[in-house]
Structure formats: C-alpha cells, structure tokens
C-alpha positions in Angstrom: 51.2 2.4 -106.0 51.3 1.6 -102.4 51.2 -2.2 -101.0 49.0 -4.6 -98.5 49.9 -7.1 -96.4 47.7 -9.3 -94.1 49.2 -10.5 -90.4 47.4 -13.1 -88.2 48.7 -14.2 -84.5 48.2 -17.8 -84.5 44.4 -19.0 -82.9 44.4 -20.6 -78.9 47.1 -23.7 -78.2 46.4 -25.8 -75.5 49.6 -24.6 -73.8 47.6 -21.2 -73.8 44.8 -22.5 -72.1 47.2 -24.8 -69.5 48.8 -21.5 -68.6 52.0 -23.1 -69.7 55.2 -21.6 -71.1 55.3 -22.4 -74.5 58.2 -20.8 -77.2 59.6 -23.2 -79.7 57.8 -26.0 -78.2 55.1 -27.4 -81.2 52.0 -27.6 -79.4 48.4 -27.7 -81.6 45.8 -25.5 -81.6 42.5 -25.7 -79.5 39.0 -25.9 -80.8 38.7 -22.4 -79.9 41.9 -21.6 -81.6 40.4 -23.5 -84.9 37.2 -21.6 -84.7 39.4 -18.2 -84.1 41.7 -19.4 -87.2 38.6 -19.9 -89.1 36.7 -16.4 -88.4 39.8 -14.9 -89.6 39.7 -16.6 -92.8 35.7 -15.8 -93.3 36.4 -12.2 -92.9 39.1 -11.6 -95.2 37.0 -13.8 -97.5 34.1 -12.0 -97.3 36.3 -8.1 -97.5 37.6 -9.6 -100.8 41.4 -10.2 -99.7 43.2 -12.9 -102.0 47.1 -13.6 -101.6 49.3 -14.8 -104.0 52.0 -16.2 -101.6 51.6 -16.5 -97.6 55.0 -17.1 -94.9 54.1 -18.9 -91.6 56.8 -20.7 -88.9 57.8 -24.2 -88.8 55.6 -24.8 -85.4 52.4 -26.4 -86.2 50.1 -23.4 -84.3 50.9 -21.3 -86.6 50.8 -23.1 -89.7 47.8 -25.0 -89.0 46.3 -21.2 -88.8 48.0 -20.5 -92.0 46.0 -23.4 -93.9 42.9 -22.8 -91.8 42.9 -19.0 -93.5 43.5 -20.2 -96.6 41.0 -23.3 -96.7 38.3 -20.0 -95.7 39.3 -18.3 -98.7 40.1 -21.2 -101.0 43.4 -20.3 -101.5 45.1 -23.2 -100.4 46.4 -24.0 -103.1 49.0 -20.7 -103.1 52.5 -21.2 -102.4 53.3 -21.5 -98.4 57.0 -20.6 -96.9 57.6 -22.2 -93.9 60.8 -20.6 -92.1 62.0 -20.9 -88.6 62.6 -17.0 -88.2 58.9 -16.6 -87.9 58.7 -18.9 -85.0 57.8 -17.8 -81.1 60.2 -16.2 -78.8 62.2 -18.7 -77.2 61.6 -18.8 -73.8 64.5 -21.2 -72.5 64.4 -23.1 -69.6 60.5 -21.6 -68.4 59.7 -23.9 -71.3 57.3 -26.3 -70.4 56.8 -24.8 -67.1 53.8 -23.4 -65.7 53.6 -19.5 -65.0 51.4 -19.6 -62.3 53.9 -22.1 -60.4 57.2 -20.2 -61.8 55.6 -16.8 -60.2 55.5 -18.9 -56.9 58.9 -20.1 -57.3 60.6 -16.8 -58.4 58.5 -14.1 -57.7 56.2 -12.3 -60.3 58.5 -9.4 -60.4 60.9 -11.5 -61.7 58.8 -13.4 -63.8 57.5 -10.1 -64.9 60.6 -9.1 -66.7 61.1 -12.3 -68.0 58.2 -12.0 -69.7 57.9 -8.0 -70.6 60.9 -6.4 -70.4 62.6 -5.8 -74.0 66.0 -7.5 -73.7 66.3 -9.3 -70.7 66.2 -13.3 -71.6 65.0 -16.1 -69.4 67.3 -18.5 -68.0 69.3 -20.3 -70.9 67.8 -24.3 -71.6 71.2 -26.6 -71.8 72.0 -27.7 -75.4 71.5 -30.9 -73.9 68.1 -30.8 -72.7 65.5 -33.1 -74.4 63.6 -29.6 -74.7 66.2 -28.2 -77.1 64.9 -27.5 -80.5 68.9 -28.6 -81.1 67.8 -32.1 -80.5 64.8 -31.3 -83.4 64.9 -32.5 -86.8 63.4 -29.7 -88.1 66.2 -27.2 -87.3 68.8 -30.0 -88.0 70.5 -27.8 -91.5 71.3 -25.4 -88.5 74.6 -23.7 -87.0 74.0 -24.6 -83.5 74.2 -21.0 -82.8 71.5 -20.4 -84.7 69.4 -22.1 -82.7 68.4 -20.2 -79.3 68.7 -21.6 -75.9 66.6 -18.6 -74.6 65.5 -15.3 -76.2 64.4 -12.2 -75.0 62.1 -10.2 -77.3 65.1 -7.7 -78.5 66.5 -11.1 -79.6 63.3 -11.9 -81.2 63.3 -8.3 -83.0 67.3 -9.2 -84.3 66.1 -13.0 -85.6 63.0 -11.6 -87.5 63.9 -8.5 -89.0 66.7 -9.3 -91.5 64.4 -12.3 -93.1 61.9 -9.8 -93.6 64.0 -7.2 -95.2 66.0 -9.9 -97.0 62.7 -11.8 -98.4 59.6 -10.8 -97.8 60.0 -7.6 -98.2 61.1 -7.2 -101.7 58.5 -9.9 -102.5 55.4 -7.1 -101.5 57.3 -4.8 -103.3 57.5 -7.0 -106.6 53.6 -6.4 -106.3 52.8 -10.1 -104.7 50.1 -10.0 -101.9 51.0 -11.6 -98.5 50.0 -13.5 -95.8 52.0 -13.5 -92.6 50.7 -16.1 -90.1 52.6 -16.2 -87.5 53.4 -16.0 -83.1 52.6 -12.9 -80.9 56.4 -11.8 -80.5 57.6 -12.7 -84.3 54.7 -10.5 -85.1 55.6 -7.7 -82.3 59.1 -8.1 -83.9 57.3 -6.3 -87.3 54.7 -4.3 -86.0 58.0 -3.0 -84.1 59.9 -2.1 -87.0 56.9 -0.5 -89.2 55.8 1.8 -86.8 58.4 2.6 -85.1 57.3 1.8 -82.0 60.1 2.5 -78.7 62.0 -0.5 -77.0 60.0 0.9 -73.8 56.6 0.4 -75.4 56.9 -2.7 -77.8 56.5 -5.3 -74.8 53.3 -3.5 -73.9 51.5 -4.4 -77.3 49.1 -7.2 -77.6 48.1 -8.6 -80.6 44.6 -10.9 -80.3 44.2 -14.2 -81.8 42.7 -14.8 -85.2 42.1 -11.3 -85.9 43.5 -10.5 -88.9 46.0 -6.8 -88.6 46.1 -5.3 -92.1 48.5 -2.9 -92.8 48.2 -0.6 -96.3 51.7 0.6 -97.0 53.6 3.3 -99.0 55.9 2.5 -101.9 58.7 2.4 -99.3 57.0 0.0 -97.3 55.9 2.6 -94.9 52.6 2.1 -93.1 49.8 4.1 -94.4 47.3 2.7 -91.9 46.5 -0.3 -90.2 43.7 -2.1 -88.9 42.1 -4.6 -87.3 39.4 -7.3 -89.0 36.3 -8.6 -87.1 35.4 -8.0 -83.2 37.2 -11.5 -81.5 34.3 -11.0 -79.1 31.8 -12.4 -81.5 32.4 -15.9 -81.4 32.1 -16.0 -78.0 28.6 -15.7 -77.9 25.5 -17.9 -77.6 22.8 -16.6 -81.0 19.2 -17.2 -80.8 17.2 -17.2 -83.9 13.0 -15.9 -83.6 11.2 -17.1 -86.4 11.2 -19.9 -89.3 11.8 -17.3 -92.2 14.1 -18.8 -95.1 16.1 -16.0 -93.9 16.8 -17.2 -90.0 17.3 -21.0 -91.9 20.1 -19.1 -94.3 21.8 -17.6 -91.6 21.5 -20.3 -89.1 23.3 -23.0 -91.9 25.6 -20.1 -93.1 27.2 -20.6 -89.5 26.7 -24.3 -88.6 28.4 -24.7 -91.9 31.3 -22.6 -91.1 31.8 -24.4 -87.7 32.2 -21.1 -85.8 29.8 -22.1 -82.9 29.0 -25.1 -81.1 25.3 -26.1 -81.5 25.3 -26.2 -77.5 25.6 -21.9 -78.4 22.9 -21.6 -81.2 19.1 -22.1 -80.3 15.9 -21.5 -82.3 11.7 -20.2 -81.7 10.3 -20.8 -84.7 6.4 -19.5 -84.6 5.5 -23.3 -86.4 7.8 -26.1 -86.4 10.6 -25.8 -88.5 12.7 -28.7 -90.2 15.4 -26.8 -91.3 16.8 -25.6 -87.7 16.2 -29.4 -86.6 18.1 -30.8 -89.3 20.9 -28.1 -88.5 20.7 -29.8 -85.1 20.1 -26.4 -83.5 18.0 -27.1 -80.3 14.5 -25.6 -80.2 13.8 -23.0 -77.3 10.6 -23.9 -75.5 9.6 -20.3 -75.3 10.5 -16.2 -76.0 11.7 -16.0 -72.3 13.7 -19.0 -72.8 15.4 -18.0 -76.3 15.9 -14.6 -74.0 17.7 -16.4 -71.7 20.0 -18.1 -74.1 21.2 -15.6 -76.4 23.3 -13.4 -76.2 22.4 -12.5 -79.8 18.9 -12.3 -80.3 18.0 -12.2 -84.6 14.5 -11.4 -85.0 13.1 -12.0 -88.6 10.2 -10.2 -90.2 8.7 -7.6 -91.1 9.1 -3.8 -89.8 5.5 -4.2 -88.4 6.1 -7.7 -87.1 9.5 -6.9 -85.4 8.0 -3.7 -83.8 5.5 -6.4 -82.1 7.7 -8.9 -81.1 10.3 -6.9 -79.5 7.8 -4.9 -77.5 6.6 -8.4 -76.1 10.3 -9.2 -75.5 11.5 -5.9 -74.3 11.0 -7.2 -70.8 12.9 -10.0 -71.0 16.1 -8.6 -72.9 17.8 -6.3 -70.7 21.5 -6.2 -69.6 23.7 -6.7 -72.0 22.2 -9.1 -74.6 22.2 -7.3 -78.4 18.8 -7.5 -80.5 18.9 -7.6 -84.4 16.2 -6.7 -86.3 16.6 -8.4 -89.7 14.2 -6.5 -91.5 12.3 -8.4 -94.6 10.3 -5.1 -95.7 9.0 -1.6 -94.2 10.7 0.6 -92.5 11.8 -0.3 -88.7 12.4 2.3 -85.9 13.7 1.8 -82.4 13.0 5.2 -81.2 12.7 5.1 -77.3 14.0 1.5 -77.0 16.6 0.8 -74.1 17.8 -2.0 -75.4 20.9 -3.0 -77.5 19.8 -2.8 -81.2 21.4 -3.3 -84.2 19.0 -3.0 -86.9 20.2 -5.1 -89.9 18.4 -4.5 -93.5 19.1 -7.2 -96.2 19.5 -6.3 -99.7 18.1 -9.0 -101.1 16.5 -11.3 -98.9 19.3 -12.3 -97.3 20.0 -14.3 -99.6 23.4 -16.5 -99.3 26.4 -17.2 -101.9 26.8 -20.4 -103.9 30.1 -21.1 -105.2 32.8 -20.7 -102.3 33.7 -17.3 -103.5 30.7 -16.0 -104.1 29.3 -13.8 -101.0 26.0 -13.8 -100.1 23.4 -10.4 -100.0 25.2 -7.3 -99.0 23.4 -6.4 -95.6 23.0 -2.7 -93.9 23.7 -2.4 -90.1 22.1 0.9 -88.2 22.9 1.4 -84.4 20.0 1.6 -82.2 18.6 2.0 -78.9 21.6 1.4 -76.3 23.8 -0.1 -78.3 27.4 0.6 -78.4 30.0 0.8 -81.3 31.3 -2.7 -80.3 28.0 -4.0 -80.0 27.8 -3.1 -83.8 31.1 -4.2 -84.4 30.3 -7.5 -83.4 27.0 -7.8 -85.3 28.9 -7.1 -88.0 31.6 -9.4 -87.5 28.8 -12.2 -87.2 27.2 -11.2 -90.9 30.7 -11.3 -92.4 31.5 -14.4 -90.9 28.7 -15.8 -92.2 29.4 -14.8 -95.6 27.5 -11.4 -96.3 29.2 -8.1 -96.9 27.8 -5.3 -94.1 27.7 -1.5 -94.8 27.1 0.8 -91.9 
C-alpha cells in the first residue's frame, strides 16, 4: 500500500533575521517567512497533495505556517493538532540572547557545541526566570519536568519520538494523509529516526524554510524516498515581463495574487501600453536594457519567430547570471548557439490560468537551453507552479 507524509520547517521569524537565540520563545513569522510559508502551500497545491489531518507545535511560527499551507490549498478547514512535543529545541538560558554577542562572550567553539553537538545542552534557564515556558499558560496541564530548562538535540530526539510513534504514526498507517509543520530540530528529531541517520551526522543536517520534504513510505513506515518541493531560491528574485500578451497579464496577476513578490521585484515592457500590468501595480520599465537590468527572470512572450528576434536584440544585455524564458505562443523555438541562461517554457494551452481555487491552470513544458543549469530550471519551474500551472520537463 505504502504511505505519504508532507514535513515543512516553519518560514523566517524575526528572531532569525535578529540573529537571536530563539527555542520555546513564540516569536512571529517575517514577511519573508509568510511568502516562504505561502510558496510551500502553492506547490503542494499545484502537485495535487490534499491532507486529511495536519500536527504543528504550540509556538505561533509554526502554526501560523501550518494555516498559511493549508489556506494555499484550501484545506483549512481539516482538523489541526497542536502539541508541545513538536515545538523547537529548547535552548535555555542563550534564549533571547544574541549569537553573535554569545560567541564574543564565550567563544564560538563553545558556542559551537552548544549549538551542533548531539547531546550536549546549553546552560539550564532557572524555573524562575520570566523566560520559562513554566511561567506560560500554555504548558500550564504540565509536570514541571516536563517542561525543559534547556535541551540539547538528543533531548529533542527523546521528546519527539514517542508522540510520533504513539500518535501520528498509527494515524498514516490508518491510511490518513499528514501534514507535519513544524521547527528545524523537532523535524531533525524525525528525519533522524526514518533514516537512520548517526548521532555524529544528525546535527549536520539542514532543513530550508518553506520547502516542503515529502517522504513516500513502506507499509512499515519505512522511507521509500524522499524529496524536496520547489527551489527556495525562486522567490528571491526580481521577474521582468516583455510584452503585453494575455499570457504575460495571466502570469503577472497569477503571482501578485499569490503575494509571493513585492511589486518593488516585478517590472513590465509592454510593446503598447498595457492596463493590465498597471492595474497590477507592476511598474513599467522605460526600456529592454532597463527590464535587463531588473530581472533576474526575464519572461519573453510570443511567438517562436518573435522570441528568436527579441532575444537576439537582448542577447547583449543579459549576461551573467540572469535566466531567460521563452514562453512560446506557437512555432517551434531553438536556442542553438545561445550563451545565455534559457529555459524554454511551451504552454499547453495558452497559458491559460485556473478558476476555482483548486483548479490549476495550463499544464506548461520546460526545456533546458543555452547555459542554463539544472537549478536554473528548477527554479523556473518552481515559479510556474507557484503560480498555479503544472510543469513537465
């Protein structure tokens, strides 16, 4: 029969961008980390994963990325455990503190093995300290054992584990799909257990934000494979759209919509002026060396005749490591000889988008071209699905 389950490492807090110790301590997610949370749900959307149940800790990071998913693939309305076994690695007294200042207090080799050695725990918070997650509501049907002072990650591993075999465990194997958002360590804690992975290497592993790990399993809960979703890469760059097809205006809405980018990272050079990018509030590029300039993603619209044309006029201008997509209306396109980063994308359909929230839009063809790399395709692709349309390569 075999079993899936989805795991997603909460999206950016603001302690991660402070360079702050945070563990049990509820900080909120970033923009960023909305946007990462957000991508994640789009691409499980559009790879057709639904869940019937999803777990998630009691620290608002996490859960807010749990309901972020879920909103992407209307699925909020599924039922949501929230349990404090899935929560961060507590990381005591550092709590609070910031790393670069703790490394100049205590060394980084010290701070080093606070931080990635297996089972060797910061320095214990006092039960008294207004820091304690004893003092916290939340926690309050608690043994004040059970509540941590400090952890180190083997600690972590020994919180974690039994509520997975003990609960969610038997629930995948009743047949239920599940989501697991949760905190880098609570999910090194699992990724630990079902592969297998050594005491030595586990603190090694890093697990990205928002990118959803799947993992296809055996009937004993055994991994089969396990993958990532999406390049995180993606929504860290600026997109430029040349031309005023209904296509560009489809796929230019298809991500203002979806809040991925700010409009500060989209711009437009339309060959007439176009009311749909301006009523997006996409700004307008003055010209094709400025729209080179800005993008980091450069889709070109038209047809394999037109595209040939404009990207010889912009072959000049789009060197480095900017990536060109082709988005083919008709013909046939070829790159041969180009140096630059193409990925050439060939609608279905006209590119056509979805209409109810579950529906996806035109499945779309990706071919690597010219320079471009595997990642570089990766993230191309990553972009379409984000934006709602199914990619085959």
């Amino acid at each position: 029969m075999g079993y899936t389950i989805a795991l997603i490492r909460h999206g950016e807090s603001v302690w991660n961008v402070a360079n702050i110790f945070t563990g049990w301590t509820d900080v909120d997610l970033t923009e960023v980390g909305i946007r990462e949370a957000t991508l994640g749900g789009r691409l499980l959307r559009t790879q057709g994963f639904e869940f019937d149940l999803a777990y998630t800790s009691v620290l608002r990071r996490a859960i807010k990325t749990c309901n972020t998913v879920l909103d992407q693939l209307d699925q909020l309305w599924i039922p949501v455990t929230k349990e404090w076994r899935l929560n961060e690695r507590h990381y005591g007294d550092l709590q609070g503190k910031n790393k670069k200042e703790t490394a100049q207090k205590y060394g980084d080799e010290q701070v080093h093995i606070w931080r990635r050695s297996y089972d060797t725990p910061p320095a214990t918070m006092t039960a008294d300290d207004p820091r304690s997650a004893r003092q916290d509501r939340r926690y309050s049907d608690l043994s004040p054992d059970q509540v941590p002072l400090t952890e180190s990650l083997k600690e972590t591993v020994a919180r974690f584990l039994p509520y997975w075999k003990e609960t969610i465990a038997p629930v995948v194997k009743s047949g239920k799909r599940v989501l697991i958002a949760a905190h880098g360590n609570s999910l090194r804690a699992l990724v630990k257990y079902l592969d297998n992975i050594s005491d030595a290497e586990i603190p090694g592993l890093e697990i990205p934000t928002g990118v959803p790990l799947i993992y296809e399993l055996d009937d004993d809960l055994k991994p089969i494979k396990h993958y990532y979703i999406g390049e995180k890469a993606a929504v860290e760059k600026k997109l430029g759209f040349l031309g005023s097809s209904p296509e560009a205006e489809r796929l230019a809405k298809a991500f203002t919509s979806a809040k991925l980018f700010k409009l500060k990272d989209l711009s437009y050079l339309a060959d007439t002026n176009s009311e749909a990018f301006q009523k997006l509030g996409i700004e307008s590029a003055h010209d094709s060396d400025a729209i080179a300039a800005a993008a980091d993603v450069l889709f070109v619209f038209g047809s394999a005749d037109e595209l040939s044309s404009k990207l010889k006029d912009l072959s000049s201008q789009l060197k480095g490591d900017k990536i060109i997509v082709p988005v083919i209306s008709s013909g046939t396109f070829s790159a041969k000889g180009a140096n630059n980063k193409i990925v050439v994308a060939a609608p279905k359909d006209s590119l056509k988008p979805g209409g109810k929230v579950n529906d996806l839009g035109t499945p779309v063809s990706l071919k690597q071209a010219g320079s471009a790399s595997e990642k570089d395709v990766a993230i191309v692709k990553t972009l379409f699905e984000a934006a709602g349309f199914p990619v085959s390569s």
